[in-house]
C-alpha positions in Angstrom: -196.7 -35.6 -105.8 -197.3 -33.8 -109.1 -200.6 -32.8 -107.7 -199.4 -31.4 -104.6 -196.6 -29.5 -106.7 -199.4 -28.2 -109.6 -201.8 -26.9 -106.3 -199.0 -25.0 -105.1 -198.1 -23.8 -108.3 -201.9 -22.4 -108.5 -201.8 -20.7 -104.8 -198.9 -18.6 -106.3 -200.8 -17.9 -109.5 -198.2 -19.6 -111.5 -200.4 -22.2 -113.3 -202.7 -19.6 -114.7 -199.6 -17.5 -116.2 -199.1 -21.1 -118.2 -202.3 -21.4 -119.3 -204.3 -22.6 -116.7 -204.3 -26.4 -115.2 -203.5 -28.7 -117.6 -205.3 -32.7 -117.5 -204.0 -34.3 -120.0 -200.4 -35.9 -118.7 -198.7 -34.2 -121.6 -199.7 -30.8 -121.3 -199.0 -31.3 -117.6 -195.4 -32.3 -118.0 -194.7 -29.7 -120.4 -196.3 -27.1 -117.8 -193.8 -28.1 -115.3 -190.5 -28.2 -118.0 -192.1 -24.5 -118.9 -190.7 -23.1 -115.2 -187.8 -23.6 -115.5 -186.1 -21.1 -116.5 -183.4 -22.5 -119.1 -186.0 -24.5 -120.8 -186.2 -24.5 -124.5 -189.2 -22.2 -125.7 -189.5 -20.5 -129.1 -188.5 -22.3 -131.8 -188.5 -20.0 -134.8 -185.8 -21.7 -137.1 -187.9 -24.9 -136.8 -191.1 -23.2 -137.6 -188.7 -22.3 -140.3 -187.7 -25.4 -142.1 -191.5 -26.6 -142.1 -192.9 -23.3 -143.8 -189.8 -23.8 -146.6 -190.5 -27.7 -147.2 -194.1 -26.4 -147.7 -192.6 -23.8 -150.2 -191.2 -26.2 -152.0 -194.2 -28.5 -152.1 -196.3 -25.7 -153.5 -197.9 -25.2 -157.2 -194.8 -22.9 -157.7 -192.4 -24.5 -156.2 -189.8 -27.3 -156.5 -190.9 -29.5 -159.3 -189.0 -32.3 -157.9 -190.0 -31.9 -154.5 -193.9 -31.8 -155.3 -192.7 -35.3 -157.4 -191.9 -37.4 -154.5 -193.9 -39.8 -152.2 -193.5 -42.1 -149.1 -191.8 -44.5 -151.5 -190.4 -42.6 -153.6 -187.8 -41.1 -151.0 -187.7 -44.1 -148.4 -184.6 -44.8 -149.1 -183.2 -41.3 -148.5 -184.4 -41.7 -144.6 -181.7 -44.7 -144.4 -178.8 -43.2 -146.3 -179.1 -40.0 -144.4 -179.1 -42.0 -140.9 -176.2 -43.7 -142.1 -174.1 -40.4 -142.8 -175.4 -38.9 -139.9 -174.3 -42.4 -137.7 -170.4 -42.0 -139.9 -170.2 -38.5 -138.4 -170.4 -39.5 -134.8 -168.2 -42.7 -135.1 -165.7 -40.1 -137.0 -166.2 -37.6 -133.6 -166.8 -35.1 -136.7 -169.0 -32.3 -135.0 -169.7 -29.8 -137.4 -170.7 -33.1 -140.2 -172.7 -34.0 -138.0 -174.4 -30.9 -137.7 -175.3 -31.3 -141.2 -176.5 -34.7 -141.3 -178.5 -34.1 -139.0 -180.4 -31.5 -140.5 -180.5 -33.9 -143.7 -182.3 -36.3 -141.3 -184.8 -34.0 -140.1 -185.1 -32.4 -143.7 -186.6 -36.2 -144.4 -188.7 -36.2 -141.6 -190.1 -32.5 -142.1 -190.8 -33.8 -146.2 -192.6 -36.8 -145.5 -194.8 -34.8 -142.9 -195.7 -32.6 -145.7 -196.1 -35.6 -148.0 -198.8 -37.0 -145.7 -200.5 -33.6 -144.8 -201.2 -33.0 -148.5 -202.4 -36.1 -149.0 -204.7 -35.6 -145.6 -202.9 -38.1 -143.5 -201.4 -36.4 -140.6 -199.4 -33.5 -139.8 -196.2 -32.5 -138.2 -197.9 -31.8 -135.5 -199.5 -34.8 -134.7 -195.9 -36.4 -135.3 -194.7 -33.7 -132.7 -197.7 -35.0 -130.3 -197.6 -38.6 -130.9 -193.8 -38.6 -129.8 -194.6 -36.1 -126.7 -197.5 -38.5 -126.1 -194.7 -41.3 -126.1 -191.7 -40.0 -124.5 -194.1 -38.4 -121.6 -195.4 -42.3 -120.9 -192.6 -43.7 -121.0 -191.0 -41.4 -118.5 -193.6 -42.2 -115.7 -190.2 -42.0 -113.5 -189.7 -38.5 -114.7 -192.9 -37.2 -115.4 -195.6 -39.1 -113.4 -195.7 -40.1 -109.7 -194.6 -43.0 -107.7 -192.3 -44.2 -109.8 -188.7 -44.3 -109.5 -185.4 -45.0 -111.2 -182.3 -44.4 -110.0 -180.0 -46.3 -112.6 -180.1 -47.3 -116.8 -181.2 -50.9 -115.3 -183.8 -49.5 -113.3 -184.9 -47.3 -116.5 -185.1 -50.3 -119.1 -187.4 -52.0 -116.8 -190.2 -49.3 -116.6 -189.9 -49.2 -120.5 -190.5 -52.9 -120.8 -193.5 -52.7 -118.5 -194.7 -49.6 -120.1 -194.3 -50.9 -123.8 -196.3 -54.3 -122.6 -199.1 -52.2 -121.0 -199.2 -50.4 -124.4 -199.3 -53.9 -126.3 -202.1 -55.2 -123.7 -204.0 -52.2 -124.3 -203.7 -52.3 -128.1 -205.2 -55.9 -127.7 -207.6 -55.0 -126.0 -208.7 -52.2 -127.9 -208.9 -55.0 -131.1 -205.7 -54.3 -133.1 -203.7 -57.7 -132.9 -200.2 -57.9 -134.4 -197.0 -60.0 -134.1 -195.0 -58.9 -131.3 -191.9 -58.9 -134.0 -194.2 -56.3 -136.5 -192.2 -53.3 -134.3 -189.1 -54.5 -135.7 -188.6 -53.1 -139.5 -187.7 -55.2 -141.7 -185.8 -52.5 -143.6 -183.3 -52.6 -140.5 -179.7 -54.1 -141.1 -179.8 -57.9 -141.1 -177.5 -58.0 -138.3 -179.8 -55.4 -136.3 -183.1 -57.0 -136.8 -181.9 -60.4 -135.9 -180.5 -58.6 -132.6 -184.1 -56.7 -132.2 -186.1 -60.0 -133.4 -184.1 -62.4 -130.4 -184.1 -59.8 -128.3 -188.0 -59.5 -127.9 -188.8 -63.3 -128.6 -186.4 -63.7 -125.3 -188.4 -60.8 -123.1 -191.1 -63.4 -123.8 -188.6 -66.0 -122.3 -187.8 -67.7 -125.2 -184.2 -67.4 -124.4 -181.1 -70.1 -123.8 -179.8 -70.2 -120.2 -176.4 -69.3 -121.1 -173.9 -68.4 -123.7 -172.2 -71.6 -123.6 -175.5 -72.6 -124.8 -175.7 -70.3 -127.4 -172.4 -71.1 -128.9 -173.8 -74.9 -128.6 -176.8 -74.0 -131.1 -174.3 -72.2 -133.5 -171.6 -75.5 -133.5 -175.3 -77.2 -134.2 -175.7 -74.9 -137.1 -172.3 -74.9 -138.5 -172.8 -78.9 -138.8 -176.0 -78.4 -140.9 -174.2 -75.9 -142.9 -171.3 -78.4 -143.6 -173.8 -81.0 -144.4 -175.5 -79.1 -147.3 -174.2 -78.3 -151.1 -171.8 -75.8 -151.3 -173.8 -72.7 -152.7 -177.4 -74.1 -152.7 -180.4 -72.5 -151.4 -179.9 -75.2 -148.5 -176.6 -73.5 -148.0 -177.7 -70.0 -148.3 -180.7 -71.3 -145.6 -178.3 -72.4 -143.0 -175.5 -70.1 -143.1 -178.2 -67.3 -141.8 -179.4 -69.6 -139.2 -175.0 -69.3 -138.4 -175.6 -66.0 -138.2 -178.7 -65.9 -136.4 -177.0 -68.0 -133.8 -173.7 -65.9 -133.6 -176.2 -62.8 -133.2 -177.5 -64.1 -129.9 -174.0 -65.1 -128.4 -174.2 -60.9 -128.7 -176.9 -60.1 -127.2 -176.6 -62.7 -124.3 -172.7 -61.1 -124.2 -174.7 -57.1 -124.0 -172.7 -56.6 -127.4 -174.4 -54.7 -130.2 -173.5 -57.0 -133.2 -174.3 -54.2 -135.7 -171.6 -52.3 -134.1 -169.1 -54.7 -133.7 -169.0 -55.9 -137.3 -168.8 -51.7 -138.5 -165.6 -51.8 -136.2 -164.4 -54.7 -137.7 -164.9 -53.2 -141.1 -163.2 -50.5 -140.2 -160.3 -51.9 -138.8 -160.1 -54.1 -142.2 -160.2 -51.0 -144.6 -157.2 -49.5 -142.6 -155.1 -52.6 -142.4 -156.2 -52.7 -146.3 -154.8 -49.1 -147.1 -151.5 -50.2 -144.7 -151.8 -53.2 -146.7 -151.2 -50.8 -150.3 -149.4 -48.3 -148.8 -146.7 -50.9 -148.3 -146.5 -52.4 -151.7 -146.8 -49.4 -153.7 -143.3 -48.1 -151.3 -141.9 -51.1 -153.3 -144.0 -50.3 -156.4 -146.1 -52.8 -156.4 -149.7 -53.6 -156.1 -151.5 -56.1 -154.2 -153.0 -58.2 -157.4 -149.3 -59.0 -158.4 -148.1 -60.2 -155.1 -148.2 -63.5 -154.0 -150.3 -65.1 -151.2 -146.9 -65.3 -149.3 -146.7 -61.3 -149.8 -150.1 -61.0 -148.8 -150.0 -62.4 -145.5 -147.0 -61.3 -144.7 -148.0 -57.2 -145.4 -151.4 -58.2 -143.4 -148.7 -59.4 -140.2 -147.0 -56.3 -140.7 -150.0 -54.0 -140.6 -151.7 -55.8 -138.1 -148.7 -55.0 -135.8 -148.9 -51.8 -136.9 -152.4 -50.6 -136.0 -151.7 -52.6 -132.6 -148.4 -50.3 -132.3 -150.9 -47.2 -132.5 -153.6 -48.0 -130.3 
């Protein structure tokens, strides 16, 4: 199909006045994004931001900036994908704006990191991810393939992302299937990421009943160690391991769920003071009694305004 659609392109001369035919797959796709009309083009404040990081990185430029490494700045990637993440649970548009430049202002600084030190440039991180995002499209971009729902589209990513393992394989570079999954992630994410794959694999229970089996199994070893010794500290994350699959077998994103539940604590926390201090109190000088009874009273509360 895309064959017929590029030779027609070429009858009406339009091919050349991209550039002329295009082989490789993502050249091709972007040929065919290129006529339409709205389609982004120049991108000048981008080219932007990457000529001032390289400023900055320069003999006479930022003296911090020309300081840092991968590692020295890692760290930065995660806080500033956090803030960025606390803007859209807030619905906060113009923060989010903002963190978001933060996020690509890391991305930009670590390409310039690695093109000093002759690893790879921007560019090739531009490429790579067109490479990506073009194969696993074939639904979009290729021909013969398609996908009419979300379902449809996870399973032409699993099949494309095990050709890509095969292929790697093949090509000599063995790795775990469970090296894609960072372990700088949040606990509660990799676990979710780790089951998630080892059950593509079919390592998997049958059903949730039989998940929340294995974590009752868990509990009991749990119970049956010291209170606080490494035996402990061993079983209550298999717990958790085991309460992270009743989420994923349920489609619930356990990272998620335990922010809200955060959330919802820190409010019914700050109900919980506003309360006492009305009566000029704090919470360390009331009793347990109090306690519960303020936590009653805000939970009503926050039900009351949802």
């Amino acid at each position: 199909m895309a064959e017929g659609i590029l030779r027609a392109l070429e009858e009406r001369g339009l091919v050349a006045a991209l550039g002329g035919r295009h082989d490789e797959p993502r050249e091709l796709a972007d040929a065919q994004t290129l006529l339409r009309s709205n389609a982004p083009r120049d991108q000048r404040e981008l080219e932007q931001a990457v000529r001032t990081i390289w400023r900055l990185r320069q003999d006479d430029g930022c003296p911090w900036d020309r300081e840092q490494t991968h590692a020295s700045i890692a760290k930065n990637m995660i806080e500033e994908a956090y803030e960025a993440v606390d803007a859209i649970e807030a619905g906060d548009a113009a923060h989010l704006r903002e963190e978001l430049g933060d996020v690509l202002m890391q991305v930009l600084l670590h390409a310039q990191i690695a093109e000093d030190a002759g690893e790879f440039t921007f560019a090739d991180v531009c490429r790579d991810l067109d490479d990506k995002l073009v194969r696993r499209h074939p639904h979009v971009f290729g021909s013969g393939v398609a996908a009419h729902d979300s379902a449809e589209v996870l399973d032409i990513w699993s099949k494309v992302k095990l050709d890509e393992r095969r292929d790697a394989e093949q090509s000599g570079s063995t790795s775990s299937l469970l090296d894609a999954v960072p372990r700088a992630l949040p606990a509660l994410m990799q676990a979710q990421k780790i089951s998630k794959k080892a059950a593509n694999c079919g390592f998997d229970w049958e059903t949730t009943a039989d998940v929340w089996a294995k974590v009752d199994e868990e509990r009991a070893e749990f119970a049956a160690e010291e209170a606080g010794s490494e035996g402990a500290l061993e079983e209550f994350g298999d717990v958790l391991f085991s309460v992270v699959n009743v989420a994923r077998k349920e489609h619930i994103d356990a990272e998620t769920a335990l922010r809200r539940s955060c959330e919802k604590f820190r409010e019914r926390w700050a109900a919980m003071e506003e309360a006492a201090a009305e009566k000029n109190q704090s919470l360390a000088d009331v009793s347990r009694e109090e306690l519960e009874q303020l936590w009653v009273e805000a939970k009503r509360a926050g039900r009351s305004d949802s």
